[in-house]
C-alpha positions in Angstrom: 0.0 0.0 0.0 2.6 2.5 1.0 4.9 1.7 -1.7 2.3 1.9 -4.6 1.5 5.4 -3.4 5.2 6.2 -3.4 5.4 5.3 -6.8 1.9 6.9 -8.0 3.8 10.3 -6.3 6.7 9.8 -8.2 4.8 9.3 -11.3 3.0 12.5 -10.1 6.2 14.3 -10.1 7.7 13.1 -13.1 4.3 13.8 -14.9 4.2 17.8 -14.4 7.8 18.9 -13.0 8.9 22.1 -15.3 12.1 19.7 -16.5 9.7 16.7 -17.1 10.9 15.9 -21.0 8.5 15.2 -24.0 7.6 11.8 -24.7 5.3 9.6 -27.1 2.3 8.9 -26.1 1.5 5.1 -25.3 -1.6 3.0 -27.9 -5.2 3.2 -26.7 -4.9 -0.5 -25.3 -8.6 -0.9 -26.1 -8.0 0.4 -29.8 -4.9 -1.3 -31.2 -6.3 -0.9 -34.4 -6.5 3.1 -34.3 -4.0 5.2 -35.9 -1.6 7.4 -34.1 -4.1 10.3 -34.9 -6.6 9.0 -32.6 -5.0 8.2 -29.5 -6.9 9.2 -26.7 -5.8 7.2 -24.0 -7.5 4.9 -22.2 -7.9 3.1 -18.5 -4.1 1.7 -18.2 -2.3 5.1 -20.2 1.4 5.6 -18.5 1.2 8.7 -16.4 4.9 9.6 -16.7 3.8 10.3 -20.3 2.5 13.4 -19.8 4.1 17.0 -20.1 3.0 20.1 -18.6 4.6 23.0 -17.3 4.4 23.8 -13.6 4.6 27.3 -14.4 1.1 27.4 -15.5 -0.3 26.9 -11.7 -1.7 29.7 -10.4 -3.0 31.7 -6.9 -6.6 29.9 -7.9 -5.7 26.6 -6.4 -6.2 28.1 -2.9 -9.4 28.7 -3.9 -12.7 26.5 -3.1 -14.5 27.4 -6.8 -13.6 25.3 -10.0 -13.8 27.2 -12.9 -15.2 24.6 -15.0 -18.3 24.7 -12.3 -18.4 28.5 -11.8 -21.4 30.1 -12.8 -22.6 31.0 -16.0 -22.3 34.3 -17.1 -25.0 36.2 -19.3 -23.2 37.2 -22.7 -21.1 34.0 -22.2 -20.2 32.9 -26.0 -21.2 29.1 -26.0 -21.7 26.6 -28.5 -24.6 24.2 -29.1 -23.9 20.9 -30.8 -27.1 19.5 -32.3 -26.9 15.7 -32.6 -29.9 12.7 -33.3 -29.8 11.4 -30.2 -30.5 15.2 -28.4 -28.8 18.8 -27.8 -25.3 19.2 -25.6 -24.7 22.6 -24.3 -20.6 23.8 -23.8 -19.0 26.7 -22.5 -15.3 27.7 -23.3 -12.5 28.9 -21.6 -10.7 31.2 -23.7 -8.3 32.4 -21.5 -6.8 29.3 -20.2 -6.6 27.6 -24.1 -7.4 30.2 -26.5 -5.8 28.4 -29.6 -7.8 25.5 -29.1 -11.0 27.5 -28.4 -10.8 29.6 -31.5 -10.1 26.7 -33.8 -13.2 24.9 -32.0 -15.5 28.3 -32.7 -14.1 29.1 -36.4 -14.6 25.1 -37.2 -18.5 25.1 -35.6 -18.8 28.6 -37.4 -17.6 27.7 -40.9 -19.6 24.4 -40.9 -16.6 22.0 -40.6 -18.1 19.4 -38.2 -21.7 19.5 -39.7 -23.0 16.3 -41.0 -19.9 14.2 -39.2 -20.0 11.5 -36.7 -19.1 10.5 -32.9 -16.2 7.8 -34.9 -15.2 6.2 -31.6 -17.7 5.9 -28.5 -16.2 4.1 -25.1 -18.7 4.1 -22.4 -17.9 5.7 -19.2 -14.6 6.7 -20.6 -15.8 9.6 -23.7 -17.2 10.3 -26.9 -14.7 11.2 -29.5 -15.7 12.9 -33.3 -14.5 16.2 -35.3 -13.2 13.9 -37.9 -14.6 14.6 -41.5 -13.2 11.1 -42.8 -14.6 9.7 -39.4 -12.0 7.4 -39.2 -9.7 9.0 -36.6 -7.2 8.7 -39.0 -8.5 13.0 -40.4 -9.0 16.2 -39.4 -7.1 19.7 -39.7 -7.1 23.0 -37.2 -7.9 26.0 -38.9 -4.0 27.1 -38.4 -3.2 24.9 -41.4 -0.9 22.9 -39.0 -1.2 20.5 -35.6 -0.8 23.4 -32.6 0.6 23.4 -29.0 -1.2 21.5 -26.4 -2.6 24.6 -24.0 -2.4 22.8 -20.1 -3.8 24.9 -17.5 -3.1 23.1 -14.1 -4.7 23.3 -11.6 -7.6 25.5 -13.6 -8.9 22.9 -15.9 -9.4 19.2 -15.2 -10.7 16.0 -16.8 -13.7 16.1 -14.9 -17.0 14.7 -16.0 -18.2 16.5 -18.9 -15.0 18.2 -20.2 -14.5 18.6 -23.7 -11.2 18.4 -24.6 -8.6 18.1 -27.9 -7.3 15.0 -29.0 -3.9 14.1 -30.4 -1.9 11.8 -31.1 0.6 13.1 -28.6 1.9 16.2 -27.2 1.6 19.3 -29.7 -0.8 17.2 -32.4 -3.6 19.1 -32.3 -5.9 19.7 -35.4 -9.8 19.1 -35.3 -10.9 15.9 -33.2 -12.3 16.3 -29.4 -13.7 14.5 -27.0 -16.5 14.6 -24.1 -15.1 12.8 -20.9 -18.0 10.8 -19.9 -17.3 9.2 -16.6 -19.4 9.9 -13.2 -17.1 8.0 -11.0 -13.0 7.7 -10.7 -11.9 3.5 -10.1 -10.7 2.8 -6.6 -7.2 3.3 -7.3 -7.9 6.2 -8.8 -10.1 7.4 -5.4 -7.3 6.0 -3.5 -4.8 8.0 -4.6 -6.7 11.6 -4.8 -7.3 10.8 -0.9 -4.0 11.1 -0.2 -3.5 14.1 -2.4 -6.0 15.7 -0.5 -4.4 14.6 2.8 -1.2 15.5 2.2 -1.0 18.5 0.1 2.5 19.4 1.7 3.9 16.4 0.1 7.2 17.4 -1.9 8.7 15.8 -4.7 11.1 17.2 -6.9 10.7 20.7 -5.9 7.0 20.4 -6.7 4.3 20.1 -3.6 1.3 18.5 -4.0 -0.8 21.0 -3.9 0.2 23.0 -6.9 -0.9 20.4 -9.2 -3.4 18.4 -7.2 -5.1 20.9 -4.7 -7.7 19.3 -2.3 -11.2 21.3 -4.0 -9.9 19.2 -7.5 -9.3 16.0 -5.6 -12.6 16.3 -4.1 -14.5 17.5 -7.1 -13.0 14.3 -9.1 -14.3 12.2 -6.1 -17.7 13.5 -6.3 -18.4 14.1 -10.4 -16.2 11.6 -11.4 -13.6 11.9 -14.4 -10.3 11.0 -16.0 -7.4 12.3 -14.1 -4.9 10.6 -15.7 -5.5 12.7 -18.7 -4.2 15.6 -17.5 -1.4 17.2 -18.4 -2.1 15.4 -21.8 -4.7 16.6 -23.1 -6.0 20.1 -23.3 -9.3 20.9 -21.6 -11.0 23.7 -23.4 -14.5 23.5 -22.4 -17.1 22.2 -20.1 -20.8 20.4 -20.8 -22.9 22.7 -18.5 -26.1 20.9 -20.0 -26.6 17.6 -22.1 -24.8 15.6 -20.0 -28.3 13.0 -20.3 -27.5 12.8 -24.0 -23.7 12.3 -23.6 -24.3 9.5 -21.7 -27.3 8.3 -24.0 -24.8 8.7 -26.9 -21.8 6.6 -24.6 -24.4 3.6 -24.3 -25.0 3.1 -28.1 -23.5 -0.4 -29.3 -20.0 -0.3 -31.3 -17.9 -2.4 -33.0 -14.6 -3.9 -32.6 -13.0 -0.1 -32.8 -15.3 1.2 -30.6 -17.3 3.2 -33.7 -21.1 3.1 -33.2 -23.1 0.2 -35.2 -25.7 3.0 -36.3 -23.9 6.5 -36.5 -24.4 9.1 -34.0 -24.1 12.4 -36.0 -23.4 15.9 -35.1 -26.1 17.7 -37.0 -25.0 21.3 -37.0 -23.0 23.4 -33.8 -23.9 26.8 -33.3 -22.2 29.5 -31.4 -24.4 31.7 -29.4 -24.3 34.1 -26.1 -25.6 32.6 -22.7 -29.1 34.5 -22.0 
């Protein structure tokens, strides 16, 4: 017991000190058959893996409120993403990961993602489309290139209902995202943001505990549920604030081998509008 949380700290440490080095991401063990552009990882993905820079913490961990559950505010720009199966509501967070919300925005605003499909569905895990070949294998940003991965720890989480860019590692990122869909954490996962929580003085590497994994996330990830061992990996850019009955309707649908739906769940149009 004491030893694996050692080593879940040390993997803590290696996964978001400032010197932490750049390295491949490992294959969705539940999708060998995926292509390197479609590589969001799944329920065994190496932590040490990850990249982010510590400098990107900020005086909000000492505080109780989580931006991704912070109120609503009227003129708000949010986007509505029409789909068969029901409406999903999302609000951005342009200050944390502007890049990734503009190319979002300009995409849903220029028609890019209407008519395409949720290509790979994993139930309580996410919802992944914003590929126009809907093979995971497509997709461009609007910059004409992949762009920087945009990590905002602690601010933005894998929590229930994040929407978030994938890649096929770090700095990959063109026009596929994802919908965490995942209302509880495993017990290992609970076990180890426990003592996070209880021991936010912990130290290693220069790095404490807190900076990265304050106790209100911890506790939040307990209660909502999530992926926590995306973070650092992917970047969050936006939150389900309603729809999250559809997401989950959407994550129960039957799929193949390669986790793509039998009958195809389509995103009919997105919209951008302003939060009345």
């Amino acid at each position: 017991m004491k030893k694996r949380l050692i080593l879940a700290l040390l993997a803590f440490t290696m996964m978001f000190s400032v010197a932490c080095s750049k390295k491949e991401n490992t294959e969705d063990s539940t999708t060998t058959n995926q292509t390197t552009s479609d590589e969001t990882s799944d329920e065994t993905s190496d932590e040490s893996s990850s990249q982010a820079d510590a400098s990107n913490t900020s005086d909000s961990n000492t505080s109780n409120e989580l931006l991704q559950f912070s109120e609503i505010k009227q003129g708000e720009e949010i986007a509505i993403l029409k789909t068969n199966y029901g409406d999903i509501k999302i609000r951005f967070f342009k200050e944390q990961a502007p890049k990734a919300v503009e190319n979002f925005i300009t995409h849903a605003k220029n028609g890019y993602y209407d008519g395409l499909i949720f290509h790979r569905v994993i139930d309580d895990f996410m919802i992944q489309g914003g590929d126009p070949t809907g093979t995971g294998m497509g997709g461009e940003s609007i910059y004409g290139e992949p762009f920087e991965n945009e990590i905002s720890i602690p601010n933005l989480r894998h929590f229930n209902g994040a929407l978030s860019m994938a890649n096929s590692g770090p700095d990959t990122n063109g026009s596929q995202f994802f919908i965490v869909q995942s209302d509880s954490v495993s017990n290992e996962d609970k076990e180890m943001l426990k003592y996070y929580s209880e021991n936010q003085e912990e130290e290693q590497n220069g790095i404490k505990v807190k900076e990265v994994y304050p106790s209100n996330v911890c506790e939040k990830y307990i209660e909502v549920g999530g992926t926590p061992w995306l973070d650092g990996k992917h970047t969050v850019f936006g939150q389900v604030y309603e729809g999250m009955d559809v997401v989950d309707k959407i994550a129960s649908v039957k799929v193949d081998e390669n986790d793509k739906p039998l009958e195809d769940v389509i995103i009919e149009s997105i919209s951008i509008e302003e939060y009345k």
